[in-house]
N, C-alpha and C positions, 0 to 999 in steps of 0.2 A: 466805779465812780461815774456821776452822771454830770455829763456835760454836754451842755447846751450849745447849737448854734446859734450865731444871731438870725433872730427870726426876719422873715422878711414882712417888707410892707404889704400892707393887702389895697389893693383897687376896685374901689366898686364902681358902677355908671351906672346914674338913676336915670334909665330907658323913656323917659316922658320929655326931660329935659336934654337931655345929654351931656349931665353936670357932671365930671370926673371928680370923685375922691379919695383921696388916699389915706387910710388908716394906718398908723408909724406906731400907735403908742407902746403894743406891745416891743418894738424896736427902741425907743426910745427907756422905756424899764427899763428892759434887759442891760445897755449899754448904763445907765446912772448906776441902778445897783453894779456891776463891774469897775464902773470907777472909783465907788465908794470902795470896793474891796481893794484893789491895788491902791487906794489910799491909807486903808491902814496896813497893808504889808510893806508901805515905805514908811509908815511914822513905827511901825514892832521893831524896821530893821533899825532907825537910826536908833530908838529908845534900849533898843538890847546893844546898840553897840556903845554907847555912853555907861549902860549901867555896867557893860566886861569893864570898862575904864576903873571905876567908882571900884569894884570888887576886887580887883586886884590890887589896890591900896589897902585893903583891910589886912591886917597882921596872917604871914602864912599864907596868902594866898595869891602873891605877885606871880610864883610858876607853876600855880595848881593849874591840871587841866581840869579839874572838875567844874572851876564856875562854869568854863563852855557848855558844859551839856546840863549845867543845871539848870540855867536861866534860856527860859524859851517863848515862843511866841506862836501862836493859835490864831487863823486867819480862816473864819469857818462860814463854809456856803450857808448852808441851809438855813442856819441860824443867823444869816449875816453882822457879825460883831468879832471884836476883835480881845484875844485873852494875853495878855503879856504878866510873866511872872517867873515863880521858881515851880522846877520838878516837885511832884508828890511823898519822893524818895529823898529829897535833899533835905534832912534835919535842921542843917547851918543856915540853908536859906529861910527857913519862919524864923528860928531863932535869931537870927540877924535884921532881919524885918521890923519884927514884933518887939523883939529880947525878949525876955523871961529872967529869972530868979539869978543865974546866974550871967546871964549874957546883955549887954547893955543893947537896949533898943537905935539901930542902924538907920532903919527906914532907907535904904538903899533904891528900893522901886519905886514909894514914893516924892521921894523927893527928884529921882530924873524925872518923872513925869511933870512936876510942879515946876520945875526949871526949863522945864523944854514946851510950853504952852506954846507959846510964839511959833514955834519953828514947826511945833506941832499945826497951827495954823494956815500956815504957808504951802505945808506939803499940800491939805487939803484941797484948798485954795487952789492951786495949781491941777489938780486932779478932777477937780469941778469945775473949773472956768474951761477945761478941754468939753463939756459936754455940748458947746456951741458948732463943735468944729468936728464931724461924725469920726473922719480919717485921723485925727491925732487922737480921740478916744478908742480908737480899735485898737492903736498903736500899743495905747499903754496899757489893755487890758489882757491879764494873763488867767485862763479860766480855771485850773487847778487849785485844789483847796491847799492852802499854802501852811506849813508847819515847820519850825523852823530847826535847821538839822545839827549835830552835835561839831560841825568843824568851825576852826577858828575862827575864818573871816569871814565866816557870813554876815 
């Protein structure tokens, strides 16, 4: 895995004048895209923990362990976006999704997302308005690609 440190700032002095400047920008990227990521590994966590709610009201599945490891969330550097859904292997999760022939259409993912806009907003918000303040954006920046693991309470 390849992880970055925060870059430092660079100093030049132009020798004619004796005008110091300090180039941040690289510092400054580095530090917004990290906030933008730890903003969405807080909106994957609460939205995957709303939709374990929503799934364990569906018939049969109030003490499966299965929704936990089926419903996951994708927090990916390189490509910086975030993927919230069901496993590849989990039949029940499209067909509850989507429905099909026999299974009545659930919409389960979309509709926590479409319910949770607002709050979805605020985490944001809060994760961005730190880019003022260098010390409370280091705080909350955690540089590992984040995925999210099959135990209960996460």
């Amino acid at each position: 895995m390849d992880i970055l440190a925060l870059p430092r700032s660079v100093t030049r002095v132009d020798r004619a004048g004796g005008v110091t400047f300090t180039d941040s920008v690289d510092r400054i990227n580095y530090t917004i895209n990290e906030l933008c990521r730890a903003a969405m590994r807080d909106v994957a966590k609460v939205l995957r923990k709303k939709m374990l709610l929503k799934l364990k009201l569906l018939p049969g599945m109030n003490k499966s362990k299965r929704i936990y490891s089926s419903t996951q969330y994708w927090v990916r550097k390189k490509e910086a976006d975030l993927q919230l859904g069901f496993r590849h292997d989990t039949w029940y999760g499209v067909l509850q999704e989507l429905g099909s022939k026999n299974q009545p259409k659930r919409s389960v993912l979309r509709d926590t997302v479409f319910e949770n806009i607002e709050e979805i907003r605020d985490i944001q918000a809060k994760y961005l308005s730190a880019i003022e303040d260098e010390q409370t954006a280091l705080r909350l920046i955690i540089e590992d690609e984040i995925v999210s693991g099959d135990e209960e309470d996460d």
